[in-house]
LOKOLLUM-603810 format. One record per residue: residue number from 1; chain; x, y, z of N, C-alpha, C in turn. Coordinates in Angstrom, 3 decimals, m for minus. Layout:
% LOKOLLUM-603810
<r pos="NUM" unit="A" n_x="X" n_y="Y" n_z="Z" ca_x="X" ca_y="Y" ca_z="Z" c_x="X" c_y="Y" c_z="Z"/>
...
//
This chain:
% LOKOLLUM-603810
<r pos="1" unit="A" n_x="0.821" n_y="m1.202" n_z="0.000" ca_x="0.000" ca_y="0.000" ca_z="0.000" c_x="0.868" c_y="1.271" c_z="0.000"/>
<r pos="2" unit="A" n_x="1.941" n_y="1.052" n_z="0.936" ca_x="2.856" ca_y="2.170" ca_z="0.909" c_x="3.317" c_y="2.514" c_z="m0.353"/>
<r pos="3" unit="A" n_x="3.979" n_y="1.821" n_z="m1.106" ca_x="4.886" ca_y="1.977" ca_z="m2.046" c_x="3.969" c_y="2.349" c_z="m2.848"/>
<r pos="4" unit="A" n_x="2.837" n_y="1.749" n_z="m3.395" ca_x="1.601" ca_y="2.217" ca_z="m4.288" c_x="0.977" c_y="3.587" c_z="m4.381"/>
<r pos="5" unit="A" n_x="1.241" n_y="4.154" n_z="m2.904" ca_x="0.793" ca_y="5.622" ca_z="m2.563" c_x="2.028" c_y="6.236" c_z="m2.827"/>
<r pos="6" unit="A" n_x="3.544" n_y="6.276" n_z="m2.634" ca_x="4.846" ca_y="6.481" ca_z="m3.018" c_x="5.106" c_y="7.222" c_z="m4.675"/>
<r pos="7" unit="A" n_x="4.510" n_y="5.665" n_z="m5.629" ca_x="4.308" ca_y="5.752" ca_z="m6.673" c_x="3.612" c_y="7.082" c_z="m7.525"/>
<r pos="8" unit="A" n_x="1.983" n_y="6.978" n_z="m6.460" ca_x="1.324" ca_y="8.120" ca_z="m7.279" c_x="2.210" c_y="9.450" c_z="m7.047"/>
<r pos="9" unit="A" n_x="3.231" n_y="9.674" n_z="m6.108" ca_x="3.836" ca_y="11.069" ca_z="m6.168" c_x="4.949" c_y="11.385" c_z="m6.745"/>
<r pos="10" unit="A" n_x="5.478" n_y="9.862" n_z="m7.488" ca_x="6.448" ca_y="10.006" ca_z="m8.189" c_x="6.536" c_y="9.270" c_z="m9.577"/>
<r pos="11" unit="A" n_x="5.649" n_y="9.083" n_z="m9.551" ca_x="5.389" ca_y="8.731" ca_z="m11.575" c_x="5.430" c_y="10.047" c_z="m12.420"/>
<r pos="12" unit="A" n_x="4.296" n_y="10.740" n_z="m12.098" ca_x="4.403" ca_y="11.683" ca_z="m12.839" c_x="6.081" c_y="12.728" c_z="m13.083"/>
<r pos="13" unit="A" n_x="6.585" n_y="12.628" n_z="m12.214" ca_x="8.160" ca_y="13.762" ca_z="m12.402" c_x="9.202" c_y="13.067" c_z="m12.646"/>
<r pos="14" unit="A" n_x="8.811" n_y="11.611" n_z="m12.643" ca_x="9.885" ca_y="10.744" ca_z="m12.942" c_x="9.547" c_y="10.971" c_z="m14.583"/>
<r pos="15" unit="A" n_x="8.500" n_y="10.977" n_z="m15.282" ca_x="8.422" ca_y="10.940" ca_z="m16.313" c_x="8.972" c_y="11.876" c_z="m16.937"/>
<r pos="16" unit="A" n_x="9.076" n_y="12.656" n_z="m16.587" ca_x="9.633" ca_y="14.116" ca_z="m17.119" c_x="11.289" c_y="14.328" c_z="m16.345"/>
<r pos="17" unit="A" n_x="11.779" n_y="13.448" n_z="m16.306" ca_x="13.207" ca_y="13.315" ca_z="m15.841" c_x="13.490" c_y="13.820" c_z="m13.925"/>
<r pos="18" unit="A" n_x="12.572" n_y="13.854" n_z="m13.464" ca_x="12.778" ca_y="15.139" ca_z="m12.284" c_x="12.384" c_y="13.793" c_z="m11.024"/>
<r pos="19" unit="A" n_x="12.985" n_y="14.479" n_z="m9.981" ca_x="12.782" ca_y="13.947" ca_z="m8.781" c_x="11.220" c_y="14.623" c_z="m7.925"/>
<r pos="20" unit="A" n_x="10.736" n_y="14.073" n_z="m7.282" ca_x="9.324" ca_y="14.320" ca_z="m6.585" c_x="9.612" c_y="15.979" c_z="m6.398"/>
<r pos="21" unit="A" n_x="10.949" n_y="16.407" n_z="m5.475" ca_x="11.052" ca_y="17.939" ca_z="m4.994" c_x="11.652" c_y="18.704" c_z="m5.992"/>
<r pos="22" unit="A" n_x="12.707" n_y="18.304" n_z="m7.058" ca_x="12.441" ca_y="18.861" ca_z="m8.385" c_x="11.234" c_y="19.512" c_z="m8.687"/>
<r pos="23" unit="A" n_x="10.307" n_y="18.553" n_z="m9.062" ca_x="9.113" ca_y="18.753" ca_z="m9.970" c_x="8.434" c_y="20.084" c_z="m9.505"/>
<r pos="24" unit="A" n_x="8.611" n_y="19.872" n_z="m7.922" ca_x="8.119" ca_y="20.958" ca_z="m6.725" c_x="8.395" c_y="22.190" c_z="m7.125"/>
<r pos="25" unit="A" n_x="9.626" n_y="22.214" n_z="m7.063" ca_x="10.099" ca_y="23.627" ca_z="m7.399" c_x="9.793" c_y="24.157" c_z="m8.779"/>
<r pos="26" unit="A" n_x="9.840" n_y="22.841" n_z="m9.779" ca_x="9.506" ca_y="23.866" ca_z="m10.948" c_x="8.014" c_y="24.167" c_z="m11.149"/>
<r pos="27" unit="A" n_x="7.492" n_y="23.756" n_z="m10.561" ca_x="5.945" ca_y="23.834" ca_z="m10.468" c_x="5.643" c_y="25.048" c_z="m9.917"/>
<r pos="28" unit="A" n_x="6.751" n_y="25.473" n_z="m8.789" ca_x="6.150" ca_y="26.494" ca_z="m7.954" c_x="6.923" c_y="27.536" c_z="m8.650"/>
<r pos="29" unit="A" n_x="7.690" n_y="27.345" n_z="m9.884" ca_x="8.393" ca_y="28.533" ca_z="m9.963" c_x="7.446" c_y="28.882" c_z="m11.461"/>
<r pos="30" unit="A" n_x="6.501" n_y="27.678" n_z="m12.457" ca_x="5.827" ca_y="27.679" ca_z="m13.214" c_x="4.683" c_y="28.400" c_z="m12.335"/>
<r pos="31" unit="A" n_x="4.229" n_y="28.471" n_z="m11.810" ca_x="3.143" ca_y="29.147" ca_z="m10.706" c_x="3.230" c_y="30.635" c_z="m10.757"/>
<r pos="32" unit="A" n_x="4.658" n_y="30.908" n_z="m9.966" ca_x="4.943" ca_y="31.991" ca_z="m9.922" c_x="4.551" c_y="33.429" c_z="m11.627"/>
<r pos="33" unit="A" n_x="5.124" n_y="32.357" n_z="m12.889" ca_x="5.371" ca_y="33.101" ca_z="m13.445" c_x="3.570" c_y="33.315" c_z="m13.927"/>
<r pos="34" unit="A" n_x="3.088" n_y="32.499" n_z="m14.265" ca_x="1.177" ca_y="32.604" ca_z="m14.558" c_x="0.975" c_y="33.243" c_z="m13.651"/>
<r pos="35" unit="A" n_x="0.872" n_y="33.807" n_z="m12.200" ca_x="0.459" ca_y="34.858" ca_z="m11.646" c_x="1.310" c_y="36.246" c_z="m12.238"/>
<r pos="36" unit="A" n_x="2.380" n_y="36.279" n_z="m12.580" ca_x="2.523" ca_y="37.403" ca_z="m13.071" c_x="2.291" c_y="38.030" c_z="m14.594"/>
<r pos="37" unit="A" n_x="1.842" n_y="36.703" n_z="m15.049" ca_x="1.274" ca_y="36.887" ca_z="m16.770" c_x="0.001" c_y="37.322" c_z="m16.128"/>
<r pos="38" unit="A" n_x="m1.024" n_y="36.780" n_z="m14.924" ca_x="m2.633" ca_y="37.253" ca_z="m15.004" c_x="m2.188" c_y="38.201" c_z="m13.928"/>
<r pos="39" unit="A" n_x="m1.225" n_y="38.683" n_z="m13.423" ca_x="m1.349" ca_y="40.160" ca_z="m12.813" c_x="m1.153" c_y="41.471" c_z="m14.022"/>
<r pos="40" unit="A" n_x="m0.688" n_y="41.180" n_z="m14.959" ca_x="0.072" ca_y="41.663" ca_z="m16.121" c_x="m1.481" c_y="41.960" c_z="m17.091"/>
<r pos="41" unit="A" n_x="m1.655" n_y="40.637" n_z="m17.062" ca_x="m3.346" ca_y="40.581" ca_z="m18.181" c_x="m4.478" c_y="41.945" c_z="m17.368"/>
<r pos="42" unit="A" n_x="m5.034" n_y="41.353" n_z="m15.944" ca_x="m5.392" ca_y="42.203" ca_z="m15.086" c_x="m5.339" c_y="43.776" c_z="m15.206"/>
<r pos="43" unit="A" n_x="m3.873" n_y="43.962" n_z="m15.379" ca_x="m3.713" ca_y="45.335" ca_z="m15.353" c_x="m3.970" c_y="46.338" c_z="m16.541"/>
<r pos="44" unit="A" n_x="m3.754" n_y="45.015" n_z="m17.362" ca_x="m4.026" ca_y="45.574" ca_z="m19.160" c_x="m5.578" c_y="45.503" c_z="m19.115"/>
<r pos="45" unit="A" n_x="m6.262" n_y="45.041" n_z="m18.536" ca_x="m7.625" ca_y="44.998" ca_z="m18.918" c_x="m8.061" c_y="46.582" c_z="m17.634"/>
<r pos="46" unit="A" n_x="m7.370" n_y="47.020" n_z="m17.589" ca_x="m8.318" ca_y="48.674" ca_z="m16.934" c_x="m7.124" c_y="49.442" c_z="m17.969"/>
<r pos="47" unit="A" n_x="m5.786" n_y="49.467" n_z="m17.909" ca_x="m5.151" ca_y="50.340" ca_z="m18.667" c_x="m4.522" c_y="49.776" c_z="m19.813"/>
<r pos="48" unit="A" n_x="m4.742" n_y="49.649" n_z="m20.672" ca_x="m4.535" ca_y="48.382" ca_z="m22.087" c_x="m3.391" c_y="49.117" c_z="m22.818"/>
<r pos="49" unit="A" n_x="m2.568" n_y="50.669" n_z="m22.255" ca_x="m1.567" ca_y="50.756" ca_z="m22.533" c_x="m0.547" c_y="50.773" c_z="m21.689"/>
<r pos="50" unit="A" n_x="m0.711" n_y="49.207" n_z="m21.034" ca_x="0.536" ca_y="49.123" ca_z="m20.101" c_x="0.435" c_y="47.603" c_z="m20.170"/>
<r pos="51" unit="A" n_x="1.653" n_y="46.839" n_z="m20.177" ca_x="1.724" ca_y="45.528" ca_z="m20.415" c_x="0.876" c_y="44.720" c_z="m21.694"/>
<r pos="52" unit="A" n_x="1.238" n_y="45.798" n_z="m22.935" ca_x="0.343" ca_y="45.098" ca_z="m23.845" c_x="0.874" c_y="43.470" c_z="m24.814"/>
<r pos="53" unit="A" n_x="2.543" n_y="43.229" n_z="m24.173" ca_x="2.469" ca_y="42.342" ca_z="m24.934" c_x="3.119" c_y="40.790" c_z="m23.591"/>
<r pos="54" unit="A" n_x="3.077" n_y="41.893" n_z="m22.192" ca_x="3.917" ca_y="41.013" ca_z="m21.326" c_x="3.065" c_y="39.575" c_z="m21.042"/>
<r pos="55" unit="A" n_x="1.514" n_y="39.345" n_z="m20.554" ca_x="1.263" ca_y="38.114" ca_z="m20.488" c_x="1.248" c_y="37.223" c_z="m21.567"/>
<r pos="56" unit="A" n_x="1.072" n_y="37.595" n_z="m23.210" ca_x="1.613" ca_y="36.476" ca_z="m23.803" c_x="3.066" c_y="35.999" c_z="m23.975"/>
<r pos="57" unit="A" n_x="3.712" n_y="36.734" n_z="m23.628" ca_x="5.415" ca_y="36.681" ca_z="m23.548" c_x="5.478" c_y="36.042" c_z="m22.850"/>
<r pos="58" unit="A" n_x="4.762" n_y="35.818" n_z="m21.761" ca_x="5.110" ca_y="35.114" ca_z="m20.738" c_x="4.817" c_y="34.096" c_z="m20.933"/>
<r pos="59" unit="A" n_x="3.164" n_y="33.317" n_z="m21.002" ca_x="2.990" ca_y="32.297" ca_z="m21.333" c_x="4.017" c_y="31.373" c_z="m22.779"/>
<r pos="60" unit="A" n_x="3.789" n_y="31.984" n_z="m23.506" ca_x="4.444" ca_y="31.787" ca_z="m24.954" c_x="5.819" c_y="31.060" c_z="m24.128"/>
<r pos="61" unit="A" n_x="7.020" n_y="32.189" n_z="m23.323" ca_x="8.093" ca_y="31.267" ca_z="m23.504" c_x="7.562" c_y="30.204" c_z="m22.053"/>
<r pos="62" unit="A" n_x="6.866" n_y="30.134" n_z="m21.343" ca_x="6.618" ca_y="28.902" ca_z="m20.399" c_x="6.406" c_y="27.735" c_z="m21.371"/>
<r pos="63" unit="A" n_x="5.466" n_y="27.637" n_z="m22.424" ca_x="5.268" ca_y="26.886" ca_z="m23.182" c_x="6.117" c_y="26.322" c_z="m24.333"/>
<r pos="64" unit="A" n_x="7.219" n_y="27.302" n_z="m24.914" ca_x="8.562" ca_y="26.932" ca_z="m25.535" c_x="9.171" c_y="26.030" c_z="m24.296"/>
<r pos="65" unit="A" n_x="9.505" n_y="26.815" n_z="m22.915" ca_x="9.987" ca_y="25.835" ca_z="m21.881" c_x="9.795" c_y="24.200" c_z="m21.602"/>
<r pos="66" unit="A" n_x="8.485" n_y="24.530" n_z="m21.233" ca_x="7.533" ca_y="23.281" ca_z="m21.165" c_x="7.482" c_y="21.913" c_z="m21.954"/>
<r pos="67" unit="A" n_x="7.543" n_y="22.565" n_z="m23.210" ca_x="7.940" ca_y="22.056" ca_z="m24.480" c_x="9.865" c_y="21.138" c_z="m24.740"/>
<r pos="68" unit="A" n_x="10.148" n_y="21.609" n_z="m24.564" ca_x="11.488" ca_y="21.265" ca_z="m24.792" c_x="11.554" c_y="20.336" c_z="m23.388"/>
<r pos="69" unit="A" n_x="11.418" n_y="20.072" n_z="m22.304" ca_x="11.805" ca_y="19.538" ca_z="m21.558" c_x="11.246" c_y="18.439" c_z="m21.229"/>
<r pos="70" unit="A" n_x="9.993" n_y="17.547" n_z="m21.869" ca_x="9.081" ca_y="17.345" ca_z="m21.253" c_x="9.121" c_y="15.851" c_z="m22.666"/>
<r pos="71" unit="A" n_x="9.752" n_y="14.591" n_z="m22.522" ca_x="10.216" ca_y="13.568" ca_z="m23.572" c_x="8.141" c_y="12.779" c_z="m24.041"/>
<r pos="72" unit="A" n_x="7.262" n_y="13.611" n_z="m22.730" ca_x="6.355" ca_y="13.143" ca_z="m23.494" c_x="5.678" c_y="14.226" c_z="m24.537"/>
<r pos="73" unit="A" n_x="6.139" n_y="14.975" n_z="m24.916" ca_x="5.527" ca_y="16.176" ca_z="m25.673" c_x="6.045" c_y="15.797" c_z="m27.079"/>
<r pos="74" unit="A" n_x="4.844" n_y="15.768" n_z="m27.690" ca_x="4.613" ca_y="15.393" ca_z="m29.265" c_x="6.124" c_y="16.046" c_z="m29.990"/>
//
């Protein structure tokens, strides 16, 4: 039972080359940056001439990132 519950927290980051607290950090540092793409979006939606191109910049290179690192990505 142990090892089975073990498993579910480390299949997924093993798959993607990373250790359980790896995965952690990049998760929390992938976190970090989507709050500052929808603080960015947010701010453009009352003043739409300020940060007009920063939340897709942002997402865009998370997803170049994401992309390249990740051996199950098409």
């Amino acid at each position: 039972m142990t090892a089975r519950l073990a498993k579910l927290f480390t299949d997924h980051p093993a798959s993607v080359d990373e250790t359980y607290f790896g995965h952690m950090a990049f998760a929390f540092w992938f976190a970090s940056r989507l709050f500052m793409a929808a603080g960015a979006a947010l701010v453009h939606a009352f003043l739409p001439f300020l940060f007009e191109t920063a939340a897709s910049s942002i997402v865009r290179g998370l997803a170049e990132r994401t992309h390249k690192r990740s051996p199950l990505a098409p």
